[in-house]
N, C-alpha and C positions, 0 to 999 in steps of 0.2 A: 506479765501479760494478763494478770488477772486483777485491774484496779474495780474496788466494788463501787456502783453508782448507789448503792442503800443509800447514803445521805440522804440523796435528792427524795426521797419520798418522803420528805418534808413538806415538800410541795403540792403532795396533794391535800392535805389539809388546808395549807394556803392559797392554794388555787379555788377551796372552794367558799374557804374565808372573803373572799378576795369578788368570787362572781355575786356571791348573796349577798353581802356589804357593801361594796363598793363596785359597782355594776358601771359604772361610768369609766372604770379604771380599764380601759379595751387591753390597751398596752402591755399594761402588767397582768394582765390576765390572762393574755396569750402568751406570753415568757415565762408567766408561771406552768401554763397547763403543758406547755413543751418540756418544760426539766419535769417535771411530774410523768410523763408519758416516759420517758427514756428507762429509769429504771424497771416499769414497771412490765417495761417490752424486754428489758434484760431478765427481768424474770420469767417471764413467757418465754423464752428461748432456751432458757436455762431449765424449767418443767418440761417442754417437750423434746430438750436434749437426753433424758434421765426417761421418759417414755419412749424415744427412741432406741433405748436399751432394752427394751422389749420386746421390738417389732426388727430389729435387723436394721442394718445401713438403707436399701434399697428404699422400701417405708419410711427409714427414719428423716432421709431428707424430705421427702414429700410431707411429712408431720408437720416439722419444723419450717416450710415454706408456707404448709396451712393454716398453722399457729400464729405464724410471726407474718402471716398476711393479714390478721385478724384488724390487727390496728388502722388498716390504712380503707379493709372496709368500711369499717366502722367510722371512720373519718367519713368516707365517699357517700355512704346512707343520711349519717347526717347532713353533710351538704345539699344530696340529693333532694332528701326533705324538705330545705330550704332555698329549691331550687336554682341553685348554686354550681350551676352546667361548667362552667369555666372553672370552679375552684378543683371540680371532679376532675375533668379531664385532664386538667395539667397535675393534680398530686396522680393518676393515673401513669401519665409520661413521666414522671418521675420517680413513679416506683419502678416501673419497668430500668429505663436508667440506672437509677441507683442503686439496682438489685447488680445489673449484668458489669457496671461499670464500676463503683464504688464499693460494694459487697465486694463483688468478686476479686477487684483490683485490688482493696486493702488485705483480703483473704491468699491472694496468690502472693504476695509483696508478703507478707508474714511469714508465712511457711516457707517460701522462696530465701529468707534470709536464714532459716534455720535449715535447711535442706539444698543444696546444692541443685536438685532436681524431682521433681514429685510427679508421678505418672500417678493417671487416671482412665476409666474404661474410654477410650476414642469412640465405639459405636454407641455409647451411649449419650456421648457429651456432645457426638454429631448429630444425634437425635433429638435432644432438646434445640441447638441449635435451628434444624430444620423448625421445630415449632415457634421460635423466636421468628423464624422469617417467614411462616404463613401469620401470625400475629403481626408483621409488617403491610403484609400486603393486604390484613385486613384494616388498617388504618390509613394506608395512601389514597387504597381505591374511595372509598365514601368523599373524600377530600379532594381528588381526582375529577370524582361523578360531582359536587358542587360548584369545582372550576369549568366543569366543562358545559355543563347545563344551566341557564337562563332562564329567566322567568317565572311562572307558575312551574312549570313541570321541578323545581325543587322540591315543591310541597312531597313528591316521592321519597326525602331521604332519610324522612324516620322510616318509613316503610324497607329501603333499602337495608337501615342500620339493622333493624328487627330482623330481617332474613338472614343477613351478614351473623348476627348474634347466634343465630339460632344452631347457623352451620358451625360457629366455633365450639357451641357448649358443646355439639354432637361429638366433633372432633379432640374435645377435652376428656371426654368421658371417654371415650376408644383411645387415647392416650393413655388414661389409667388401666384401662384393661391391659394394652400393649406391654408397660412398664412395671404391674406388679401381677400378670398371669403369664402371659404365654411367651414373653421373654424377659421376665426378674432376674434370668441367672446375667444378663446385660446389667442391670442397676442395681446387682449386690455387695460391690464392694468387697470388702472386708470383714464386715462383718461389726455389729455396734461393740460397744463399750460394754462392760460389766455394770447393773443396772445398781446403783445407789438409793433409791428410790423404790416403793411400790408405784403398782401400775397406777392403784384406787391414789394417792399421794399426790403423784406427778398429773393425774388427771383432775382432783379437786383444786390443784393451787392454779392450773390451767384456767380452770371456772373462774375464780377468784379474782384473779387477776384481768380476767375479759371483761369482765363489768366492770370494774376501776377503770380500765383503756376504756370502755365505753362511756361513761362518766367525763371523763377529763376531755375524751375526743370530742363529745358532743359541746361544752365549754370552748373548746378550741376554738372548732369549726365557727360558733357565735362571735368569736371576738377577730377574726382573721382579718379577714377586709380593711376594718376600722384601723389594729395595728398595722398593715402591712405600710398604707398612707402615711399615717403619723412617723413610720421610721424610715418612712423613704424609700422604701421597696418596692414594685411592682406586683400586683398580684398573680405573675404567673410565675416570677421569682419564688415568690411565699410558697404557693402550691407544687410547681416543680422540683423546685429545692427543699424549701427549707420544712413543711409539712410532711418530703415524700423523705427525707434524711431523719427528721423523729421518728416517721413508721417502721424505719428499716431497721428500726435499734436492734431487735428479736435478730434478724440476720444476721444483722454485724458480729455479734456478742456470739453466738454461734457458730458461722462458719469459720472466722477468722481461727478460734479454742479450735474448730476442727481441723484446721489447715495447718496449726502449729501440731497438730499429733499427727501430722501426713496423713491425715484420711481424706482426703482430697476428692472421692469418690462423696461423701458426704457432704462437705464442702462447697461441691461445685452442686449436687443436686437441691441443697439452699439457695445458694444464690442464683442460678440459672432458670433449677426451675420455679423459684419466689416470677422471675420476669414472665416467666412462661404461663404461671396462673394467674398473674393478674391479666394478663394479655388477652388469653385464650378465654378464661373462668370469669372474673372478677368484672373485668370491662362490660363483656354480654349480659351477663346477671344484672348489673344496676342498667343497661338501656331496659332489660323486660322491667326489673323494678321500677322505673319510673314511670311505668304505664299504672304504677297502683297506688305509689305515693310522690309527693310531690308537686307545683302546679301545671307540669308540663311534661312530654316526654325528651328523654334526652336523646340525641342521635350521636353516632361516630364520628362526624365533622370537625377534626382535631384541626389546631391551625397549624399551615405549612412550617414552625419554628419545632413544633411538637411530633409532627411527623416526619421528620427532616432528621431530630434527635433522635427517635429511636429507629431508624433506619440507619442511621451512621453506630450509634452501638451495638445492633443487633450485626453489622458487618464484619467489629473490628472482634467483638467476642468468639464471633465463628471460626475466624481466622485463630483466634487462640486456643482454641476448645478442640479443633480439628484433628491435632496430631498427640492426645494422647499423653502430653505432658507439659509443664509448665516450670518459670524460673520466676526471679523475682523479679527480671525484668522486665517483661510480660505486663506484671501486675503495675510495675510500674506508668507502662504504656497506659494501661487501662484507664488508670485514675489520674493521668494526663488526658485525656481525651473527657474525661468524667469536668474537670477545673475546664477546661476550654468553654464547652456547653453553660456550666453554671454562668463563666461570666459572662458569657452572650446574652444568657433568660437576666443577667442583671442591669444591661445597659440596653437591654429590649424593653421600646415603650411599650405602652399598655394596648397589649392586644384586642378585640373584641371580637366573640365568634359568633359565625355566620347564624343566623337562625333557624 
């Protein structure tokens, strides 16, 4: 269960051989900066696994969701930059996805095949869930308010998105309170690991490696488009899937190693709450950021495929998260329902969103 990705960071030298040489080469430059991001997010998960040793289970999953969310801002900012609203919003829906469905499905399917059955705190995993579904209802309603409203009176729905943003960050920062003051003894777990690692260690290679994801992301993000066409895919495929499945390396790599050692408490607060901060944190942060960079602001206006997907996973997750313990068959559900969704964004034409 521990095959290492180190090869691949071969690639990042040839990823950047590759953009400064031969800049025409879209294709292979986005294939390349994709295997080149994968280890390097295995490494970021693997440094704030070992600073998680630190800080206790309860912190250490919210680290690790912090850390191993790094890459898919950093993706979002450069798009953002480059005004790139559609590439944002859909690797957005697909991290959220691919956190609650794909993380957590291949992470409950692991552990589940080594364990019989693996219990987790229920008032805690109902509590992320309930944030997963005000993160719902902050994305149908904007989507909702566009369908229903005509005309000029649209021009209201960056204003709408901005007030929407504003209430989530509130409610994200009162979630960190909630979760690691005045009721942590709910999201403690077990208790971390024995730390391998100094804290100063695990915090520099942390550094280290967010500049390289930032380097290669912003690489990425420049050759997306061009690839997505040439190989036949759609671009909300590329950003749904296939850009929000590279970000999620850090998750993967982590929760699954934690789900194999039954700490499922850790486990699930990776992968549940990785969907919970991009939702609630990540999404509102880049609508205020693109009021400063960018050429435009972005708003919430997901399309109905997008918000349709994360309303049907934030459903099915709940349902699994609710009682407190989980099997392999569960996980299996999960990343069943995870394959359904991909192939729909694969033989979905190419969308366009509202303005």
């Amino acid at each position: 269960m521990k095959p290492s990705l180190d090869w691949l960071l071969v690639f990042v030298p040839i990823t950047l051989a590759l953009r400064y040489t031969q800049p025409e080469a879209q294709t292979w430059i986005f294939l390349s900066a994709c295997l080149a991001i994968l280890p390097l997010a295995g490494w970021l998960g693997h440094a704030t696994e070992h600073l998680a040793a630190h800080t206790g289970e309860g912190l250490g999953g919210l680290l690790n969701a912090t850390f191993g969310n790094a890459a898919e801002l950093i993706i979002a900012l450069a798009a953002l930059q480059k005004g790139m609203h559609d590439v944002v919003k859909a690797s957005l829906t697909g991290s959220i996805i691919g956190n609650v469905l794909l993380v957590l499905g291949a992470s409950i399917t692991a552990g589940g095949i080594k364990f019989k059955s693996q219990q987790f705190q229920p008032v805690a995993a109902r509590s992320q869930a309930t944030m997963l579904t005000l993160a719902a209802i902050a994305l149908v309603m904007p989507a909702a308010f566009h369908h229903m409203v005509q005309g000029p009176a649209r021009i209201r729905e960056n204003d709408l998105s901005l007030a929407i943003s504003v209430v989530l960050l509130a409610t994200y920062a009162l979630s960190l309170l909630f979760t690691l003051h005045t009721h942590k003894q709910l999201f403690g777990g077990e208790g971390g690991a024995e730390a391998e690692w100094s804290m100063g260690k695990a915090i520099g290679v942390l550094a280290f490696v967010t500049v390289l994801i930032a380097w290669m992301s912003e690489i990425l993000v420049g050759s997306v488009e061009h690839a997505a066409h040439s190989i036949g895919m759609t671009s909300a495929f590329v950003g749904v899937i296939v850009v929000a499945t590279i970000g999620n390396a850090a998750e993967h790599t982590t929760a699954i190693m934690a789900a194999r050692k039954n700490r499922m408490d850790l486990s699930l607060g990776i992968a549940v709450g990785s969907s919970v901060q991009i939702a609630v944190f990540v999404a509102p942060l880049l609508v205020l950021a693109s009021y400063f960079i960018g050429p435009a602001p972005m708003n919430l206006v997901f399309t109905p495929p997008e918000v349709l997907a994360v309303a049907l996973a934030v459903i099915i997750s709940g349902q699994i998260c609710g009682d407190g313990e989980s099997n392999w068959m569960e996980g299996v559900q999960l990343l069943a329902v995870y394959m359904i969704l991909a192939m729909v964004f694969y033989f979905l034409p190419e969308v366009v969103h509202a303005p």
